[in-house]
C-alpha positions as MATLAB code, in Angstrom:
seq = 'XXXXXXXXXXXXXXXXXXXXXXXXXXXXXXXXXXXXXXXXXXXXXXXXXXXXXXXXXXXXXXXXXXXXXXXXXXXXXXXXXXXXXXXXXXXXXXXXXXXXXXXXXXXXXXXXXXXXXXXXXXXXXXXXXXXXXXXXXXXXXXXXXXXXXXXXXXXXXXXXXXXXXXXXXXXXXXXXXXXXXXXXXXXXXXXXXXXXXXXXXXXXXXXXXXXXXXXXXXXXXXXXXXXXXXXXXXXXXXXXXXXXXXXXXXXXXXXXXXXXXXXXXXXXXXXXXXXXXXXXXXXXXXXXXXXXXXXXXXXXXXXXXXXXXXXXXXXXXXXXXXXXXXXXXXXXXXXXXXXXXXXXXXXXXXXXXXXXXXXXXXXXXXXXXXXXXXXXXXXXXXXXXXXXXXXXXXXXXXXXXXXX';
ca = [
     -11.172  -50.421   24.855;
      -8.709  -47.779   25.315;
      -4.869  -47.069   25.338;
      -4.988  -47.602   29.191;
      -5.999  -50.860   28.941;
      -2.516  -52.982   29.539;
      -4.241  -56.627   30.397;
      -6.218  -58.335   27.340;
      -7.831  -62.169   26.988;
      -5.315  -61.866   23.479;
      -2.745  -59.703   21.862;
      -2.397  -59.894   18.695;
       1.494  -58.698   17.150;
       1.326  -58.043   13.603;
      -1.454  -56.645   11.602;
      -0.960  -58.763    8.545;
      -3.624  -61.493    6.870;
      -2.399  -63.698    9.635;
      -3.063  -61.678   12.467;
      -5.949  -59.681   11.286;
      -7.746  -63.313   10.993;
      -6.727  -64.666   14.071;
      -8.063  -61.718   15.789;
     -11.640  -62.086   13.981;
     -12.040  -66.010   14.438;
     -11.002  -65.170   18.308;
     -14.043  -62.998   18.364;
     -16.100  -64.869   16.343;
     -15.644  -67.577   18.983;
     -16.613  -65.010   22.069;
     -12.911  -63.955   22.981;
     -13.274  -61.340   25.330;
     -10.768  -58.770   24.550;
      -8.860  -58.944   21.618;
      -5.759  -56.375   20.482;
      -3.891  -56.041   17.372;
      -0.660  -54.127   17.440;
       0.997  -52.810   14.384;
       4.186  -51.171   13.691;
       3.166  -49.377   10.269;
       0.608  -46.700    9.881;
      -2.047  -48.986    8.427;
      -3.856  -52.388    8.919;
      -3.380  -55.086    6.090;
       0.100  -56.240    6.176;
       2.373  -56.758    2.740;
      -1.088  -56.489    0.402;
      -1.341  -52.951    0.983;
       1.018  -52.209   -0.944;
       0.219  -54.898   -4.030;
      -1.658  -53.279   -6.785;
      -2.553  -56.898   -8.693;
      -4.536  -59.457   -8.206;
      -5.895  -62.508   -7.452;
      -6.653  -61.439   -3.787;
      -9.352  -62.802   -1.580;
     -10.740  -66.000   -3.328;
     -10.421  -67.960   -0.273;
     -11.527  -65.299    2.132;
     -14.345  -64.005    0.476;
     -14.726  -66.181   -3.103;
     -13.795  -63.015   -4.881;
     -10.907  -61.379   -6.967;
      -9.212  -58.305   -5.309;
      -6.549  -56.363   -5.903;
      -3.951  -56.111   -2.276;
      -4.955  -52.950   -0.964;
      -8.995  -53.329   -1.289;
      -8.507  -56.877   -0.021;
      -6.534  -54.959    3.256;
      -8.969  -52.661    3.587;
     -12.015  -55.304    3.636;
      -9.825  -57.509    5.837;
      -9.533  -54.521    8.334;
     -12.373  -53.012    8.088;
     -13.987  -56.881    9.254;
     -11.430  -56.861   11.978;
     -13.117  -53.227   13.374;
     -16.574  -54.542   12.905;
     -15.962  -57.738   14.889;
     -14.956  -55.410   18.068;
     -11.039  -55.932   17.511;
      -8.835  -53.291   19.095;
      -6.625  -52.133   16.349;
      -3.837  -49.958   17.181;
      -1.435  -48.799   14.559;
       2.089  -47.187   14.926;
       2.886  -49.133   18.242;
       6.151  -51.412   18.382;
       6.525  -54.526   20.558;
      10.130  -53.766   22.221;
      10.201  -56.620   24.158;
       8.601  -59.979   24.545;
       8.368  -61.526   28.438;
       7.719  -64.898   30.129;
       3.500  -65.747   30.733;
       2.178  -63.010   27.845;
       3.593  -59.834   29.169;
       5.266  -57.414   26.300;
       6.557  -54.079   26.349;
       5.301  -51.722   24.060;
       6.361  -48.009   22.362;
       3.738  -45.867   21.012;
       3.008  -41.788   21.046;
       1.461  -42.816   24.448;
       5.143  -43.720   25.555;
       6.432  -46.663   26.985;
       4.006  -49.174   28.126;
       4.229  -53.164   29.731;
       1.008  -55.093   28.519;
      -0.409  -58.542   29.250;
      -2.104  -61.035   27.631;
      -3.812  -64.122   28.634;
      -2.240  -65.356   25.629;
       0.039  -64.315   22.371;
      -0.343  -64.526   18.567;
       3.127  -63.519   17.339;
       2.145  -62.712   13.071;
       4.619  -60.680   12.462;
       5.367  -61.747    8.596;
       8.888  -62.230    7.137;
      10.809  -59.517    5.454;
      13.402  -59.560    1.794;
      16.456  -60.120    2.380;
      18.718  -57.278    1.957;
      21.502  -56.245   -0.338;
      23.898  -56.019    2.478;
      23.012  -59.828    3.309;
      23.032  -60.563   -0.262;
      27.077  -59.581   -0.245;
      26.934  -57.192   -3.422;
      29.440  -54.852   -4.145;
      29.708  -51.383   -5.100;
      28.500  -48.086   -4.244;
      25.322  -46.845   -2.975;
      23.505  -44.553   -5.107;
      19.803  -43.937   -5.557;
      18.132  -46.425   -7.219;
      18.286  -49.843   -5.051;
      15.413  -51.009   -2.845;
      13.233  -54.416   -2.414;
       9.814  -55.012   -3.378;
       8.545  -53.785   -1.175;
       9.814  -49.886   -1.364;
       8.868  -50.450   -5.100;
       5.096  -51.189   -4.189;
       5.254  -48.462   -1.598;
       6.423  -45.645   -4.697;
       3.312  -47.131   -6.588;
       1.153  -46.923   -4.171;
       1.649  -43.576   -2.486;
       4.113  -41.254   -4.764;
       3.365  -39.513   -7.874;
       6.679  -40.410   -9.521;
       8.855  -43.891   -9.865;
      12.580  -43.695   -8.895;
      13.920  -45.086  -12.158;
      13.289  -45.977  -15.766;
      15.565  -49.008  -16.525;
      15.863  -51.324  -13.602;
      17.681  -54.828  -13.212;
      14.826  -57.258  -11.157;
      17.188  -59.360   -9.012;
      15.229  -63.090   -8.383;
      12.576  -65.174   -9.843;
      10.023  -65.849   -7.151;
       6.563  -65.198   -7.401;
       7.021  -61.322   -5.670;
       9.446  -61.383   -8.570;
       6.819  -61.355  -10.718;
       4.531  -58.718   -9.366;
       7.735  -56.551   -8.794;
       7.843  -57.130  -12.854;
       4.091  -56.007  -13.152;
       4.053  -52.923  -10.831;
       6.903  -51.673  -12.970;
       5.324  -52.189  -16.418;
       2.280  -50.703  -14.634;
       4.120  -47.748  -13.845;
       5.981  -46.967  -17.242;
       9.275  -48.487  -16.122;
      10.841  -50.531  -18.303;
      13.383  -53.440  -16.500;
      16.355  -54.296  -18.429;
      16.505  -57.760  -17.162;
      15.633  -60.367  -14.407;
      18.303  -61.876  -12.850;
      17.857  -65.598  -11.102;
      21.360  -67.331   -9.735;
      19.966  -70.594  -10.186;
      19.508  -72.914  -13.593;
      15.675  -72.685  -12.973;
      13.194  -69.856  -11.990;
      11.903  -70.361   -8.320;
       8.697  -70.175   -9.504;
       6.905  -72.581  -11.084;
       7.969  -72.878  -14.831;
       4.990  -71.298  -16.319;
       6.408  -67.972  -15.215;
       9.284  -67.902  -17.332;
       6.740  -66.975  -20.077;
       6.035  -63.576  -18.442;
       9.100  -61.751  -18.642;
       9.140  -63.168  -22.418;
       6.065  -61.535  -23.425;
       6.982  -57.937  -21.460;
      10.239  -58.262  -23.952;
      12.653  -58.528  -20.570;
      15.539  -60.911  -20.391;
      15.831  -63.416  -18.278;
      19.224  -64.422  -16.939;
      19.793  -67.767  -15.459;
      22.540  -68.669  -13.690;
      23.173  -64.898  -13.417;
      24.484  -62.809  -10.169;
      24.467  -59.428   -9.417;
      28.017  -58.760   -8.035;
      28.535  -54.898   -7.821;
      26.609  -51.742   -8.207;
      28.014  -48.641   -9.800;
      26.720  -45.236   -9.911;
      27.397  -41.822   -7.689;
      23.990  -40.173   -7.086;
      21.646  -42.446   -9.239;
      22.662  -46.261  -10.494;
      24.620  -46.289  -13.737;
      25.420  -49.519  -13.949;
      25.748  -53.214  -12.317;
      28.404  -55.740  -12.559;
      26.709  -59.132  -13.270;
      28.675  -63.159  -13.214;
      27.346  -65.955  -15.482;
      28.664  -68.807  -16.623;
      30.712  -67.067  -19.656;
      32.243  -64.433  -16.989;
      31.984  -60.835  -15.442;
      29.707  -58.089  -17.945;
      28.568  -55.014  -16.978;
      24.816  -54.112  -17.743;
      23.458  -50.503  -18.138;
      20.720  -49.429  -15.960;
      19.241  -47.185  -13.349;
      18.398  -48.858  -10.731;
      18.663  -52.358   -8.682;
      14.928  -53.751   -7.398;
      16.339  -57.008   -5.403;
      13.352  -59.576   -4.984;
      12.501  -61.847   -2.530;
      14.609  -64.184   -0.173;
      12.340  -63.980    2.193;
      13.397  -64.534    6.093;
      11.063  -64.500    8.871;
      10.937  -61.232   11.215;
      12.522  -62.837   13.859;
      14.772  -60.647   15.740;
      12.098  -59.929   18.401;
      11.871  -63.933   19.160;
      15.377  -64.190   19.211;
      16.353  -61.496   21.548;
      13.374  -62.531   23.438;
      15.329  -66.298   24.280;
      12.702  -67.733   21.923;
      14.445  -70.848   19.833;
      14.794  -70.532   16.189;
      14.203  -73.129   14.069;
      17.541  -73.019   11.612;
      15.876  -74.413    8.658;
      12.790  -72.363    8.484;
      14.509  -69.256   10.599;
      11.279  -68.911   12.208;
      10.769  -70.616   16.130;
       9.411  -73.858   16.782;
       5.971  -74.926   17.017;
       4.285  -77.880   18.370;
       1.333  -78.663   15.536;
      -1.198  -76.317   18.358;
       0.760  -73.269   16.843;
       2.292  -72.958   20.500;
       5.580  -71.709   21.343;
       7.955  -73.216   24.710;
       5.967  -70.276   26.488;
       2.364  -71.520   26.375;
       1.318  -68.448   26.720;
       2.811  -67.794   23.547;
       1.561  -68.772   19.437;
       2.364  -67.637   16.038;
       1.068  -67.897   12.709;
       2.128  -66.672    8.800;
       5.387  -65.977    7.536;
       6.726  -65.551   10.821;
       6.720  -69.437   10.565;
       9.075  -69.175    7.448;
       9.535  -67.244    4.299;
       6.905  -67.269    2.459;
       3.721  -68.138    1.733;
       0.936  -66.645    0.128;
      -1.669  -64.020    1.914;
      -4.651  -66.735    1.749;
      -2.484  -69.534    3.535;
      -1.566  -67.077    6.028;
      -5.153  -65.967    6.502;
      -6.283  -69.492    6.909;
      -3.488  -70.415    9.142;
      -4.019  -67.367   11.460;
      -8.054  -68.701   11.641;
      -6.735  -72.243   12.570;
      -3.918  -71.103   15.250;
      -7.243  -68.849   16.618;
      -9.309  -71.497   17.148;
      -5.936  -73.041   19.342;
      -5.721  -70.458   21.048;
      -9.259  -70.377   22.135;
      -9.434  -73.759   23.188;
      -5.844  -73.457   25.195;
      -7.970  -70.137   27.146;
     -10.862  -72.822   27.886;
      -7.875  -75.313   29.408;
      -9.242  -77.636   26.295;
      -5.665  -78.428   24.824;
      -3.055  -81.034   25.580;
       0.057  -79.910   27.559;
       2.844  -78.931   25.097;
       5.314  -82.481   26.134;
       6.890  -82.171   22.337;
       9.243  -84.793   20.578;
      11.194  -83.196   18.390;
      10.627  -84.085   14.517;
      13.433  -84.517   12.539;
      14.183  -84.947    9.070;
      17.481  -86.289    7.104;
      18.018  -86.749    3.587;
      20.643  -89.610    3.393;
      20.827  -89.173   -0.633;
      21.821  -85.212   -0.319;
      23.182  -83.849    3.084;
      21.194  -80.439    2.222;
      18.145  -81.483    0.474;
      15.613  -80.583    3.424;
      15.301  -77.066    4.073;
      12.908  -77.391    6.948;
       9.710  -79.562    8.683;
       7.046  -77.555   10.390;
       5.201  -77.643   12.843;
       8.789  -78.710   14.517;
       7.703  -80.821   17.305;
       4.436  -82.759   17.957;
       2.530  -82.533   21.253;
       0.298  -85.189   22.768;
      -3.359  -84.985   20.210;
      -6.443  -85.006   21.880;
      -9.073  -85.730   19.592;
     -11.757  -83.028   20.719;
      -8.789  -80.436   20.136;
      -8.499  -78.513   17.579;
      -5.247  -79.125   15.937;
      -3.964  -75.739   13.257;
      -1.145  -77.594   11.828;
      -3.089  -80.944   10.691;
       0.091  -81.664    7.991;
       3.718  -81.802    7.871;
       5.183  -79.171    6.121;
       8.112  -79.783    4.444;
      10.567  -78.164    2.044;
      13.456  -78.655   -0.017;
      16.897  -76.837   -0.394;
      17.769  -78.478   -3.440;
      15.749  -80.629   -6.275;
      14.931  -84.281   -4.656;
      13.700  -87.194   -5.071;
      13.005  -90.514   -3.102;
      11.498  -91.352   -0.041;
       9.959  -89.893    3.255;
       9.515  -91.506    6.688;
       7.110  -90.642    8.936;
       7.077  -93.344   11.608;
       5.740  -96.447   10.127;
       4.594  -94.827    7.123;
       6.595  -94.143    3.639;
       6.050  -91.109    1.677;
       7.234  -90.773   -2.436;
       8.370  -87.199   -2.683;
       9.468  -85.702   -5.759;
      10.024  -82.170   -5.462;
      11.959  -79.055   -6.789;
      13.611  -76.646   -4.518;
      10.996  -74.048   -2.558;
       7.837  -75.948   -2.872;
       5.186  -76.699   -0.215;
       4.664  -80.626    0.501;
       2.092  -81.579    2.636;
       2.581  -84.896    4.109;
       0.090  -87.293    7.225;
       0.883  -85.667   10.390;
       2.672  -87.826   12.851;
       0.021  -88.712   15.728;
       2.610  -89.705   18.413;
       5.887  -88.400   18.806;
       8.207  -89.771   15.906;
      11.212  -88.579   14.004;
      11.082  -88.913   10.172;
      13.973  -89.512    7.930;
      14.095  -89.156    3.986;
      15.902  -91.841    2.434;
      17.208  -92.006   -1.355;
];
């Protein structure tokens, strides 16, 4: 293939663990042409830039650190005949597969037979975050962090605060113990970590405080952080440090979908699926974060496989036709307790289809407990905030309703 091809069997947006593996079960299964478009320099997504492990247990049954586990997952994606091409932004997404692309090569209008949309989700920002204060060197996400680890010969401070508790938290805490930097403290807003409890123990044992019910409300500093302005329960303090590494958060990269008319799911912030992977557009499919913030690089992997194997059957006219119900889900105990269900709407089943979302995912806002119905069927849930629960898949269209 070359960069004058503009019509492909699939195009692939997003060069990630989902989309890299969506792209080699599509060719595995004797998808004609398949192209992956990236936006960064380099295949591999978020592990690229993760210099810990465990990586690649359920791809390959082996530990891996992130960026050898991108490189293997790319370098399969080549071998399998996958057009890969880096440094090219989707602009625009159009009715029936067609995009519009920016590259060196310029401006160009491709078209697929069908979509994968794997773009991955993205930290939320300080600006969304509402904190305070000035804007000297110093503050970045995780991901910045990684990228000073993993390509610069110097980190940007000494004494950083870690803002959040979930698990990129943690390997946020890692890379900079790695790297001679030595946080001052981890800061989590809630009463609880967001990761499960056995993490608490790690900040513990690298000798760094962990806040709880602790916000970051203002940064101080002129050309390098000095200083942050923190609220607990006891009042306002102000902590000594260099710099601000806020963790986490994570939203879906979904500004494409929405200016693209595409509806938004606004639990999950990602758009709505039927359990095929499919979008409204048929022509159109995602899988990974995109979906909803976050999950881990092996889930997406396996989802982008699963949606891939859709997606191949929807080419051969071998899937149902995308008539979703809507599936809905109310907590009558606590207003706010469900964060989000996905896949958001169930399609006819067929059962020599393949189906990539097989369970209900479902999440919580806040800590619940009680019960979950799904049709005629009554699910015990006990669950804190954050946590994947897998529960039957409805088989005809249903709503669901959580009841105390």
């Amino acid at each position: 293939m070359t960069d004058t091809q503009l019509n492909f069997d699939v195009i692939v947006v997003g060069a990630g663990p989902a989309g890299l593996s969506a792209a080699i079960e599509l060719k595995r299964l004797g998808t004609g042409s398949v192209l992956v478009v990236e936006r960064e320099k380099q295949a591999g997504g978020i592990p690229r830039h993760c210099l810990h492990s465990p990586y690649g247990m359920r791809e390959w049954n082996r530990l891996m650190f992130g960026p050898a586990y991108a490189r293997r997952l790319t370098q399969d994606a080549l071998d399998a005949g996958v057009d890969i091409r880096c440094e090219t932004t989707v602009t625009a997404l159009k009715p029936n597969g067609v995009i519009d692309i920016s590259s060196d090569a310029g401006q160009q209008t491709l078209t697929g037979r069908a979509v994968l949309l794997a773009m991955g989700a993205r930290e939320t920002s300080r600006s969304a975050r509402l904190v305070g204060g000035t804007k000297p060197k110093g503050v970045m996400n995780t991901a910045t962090l990684q990228n000073f680890a993993a390509f610069c010969d110097h980190m940007p401070f000494k004494r950083p605060v870690v803002v959040g508790t979930e698990l990129v938290s943690f390997s946020a805490l890692m890379t900079c113990r790695s790297h001679g930097v030595r946080p001052v403290a981890m800061l989590e807003k809630n009463g609880r970590i967001t990761a499960r409890a056995p993490f608490a123990l790690a900040p513990k044992a690298m000798g760094v405080p962990l806040h709880l019910e602790t916000q970051i409300a203002q940064i101080h500093g002129k050309r390098q952080v000095e200083a942050v302005t923190i609220i607990d329960p006891s009042g306002s303090h102000t902590l000594q440090c260099d710099g601000v590494i806020f963790t986490g958060g994570f939203r879906p990269e979904n500004a494409l979908l929405r200016s693209s008319g595409f509806e938004i799911d606004s639990g999950s912030l990602g758009p709505k699926i039927d359990q095929y992977g499919r979008l409204s557009d048929t022509g159109y499919y995602c899988a990974g974060n995109i979906l909803r913030g976050i999950e881990t690089a092996g889930w997406c992997w396996n989802e982008g496989r699963k949606v891939a194997q859709c997606i191949a059957a929807g080419l051969q006219g071998d899937l149902p036709p995308r008539t979703p119900v809507n599936v809905s889900a109310q907590a009558s105990a606590s207003e706010h307790a469900i964060k989000f269900t996905l896949p958001q709407a169930i399609s006819p089943s067929d059962p020599k289809a393949p189906v990539a979302f097989d369970k209900l995912q479902l999440r919580l806002s806040d800590a619940y407990t009680g019960d979950v119905v799904i049709g005629t069927s009554t699910h015990r849930v006990s669950s804190k905030p954050e946590r994947r629960i897998l529960l039957p898949l409805p088989q005809s269209p249903v709503s669901q309703k959580a009841l105390p």
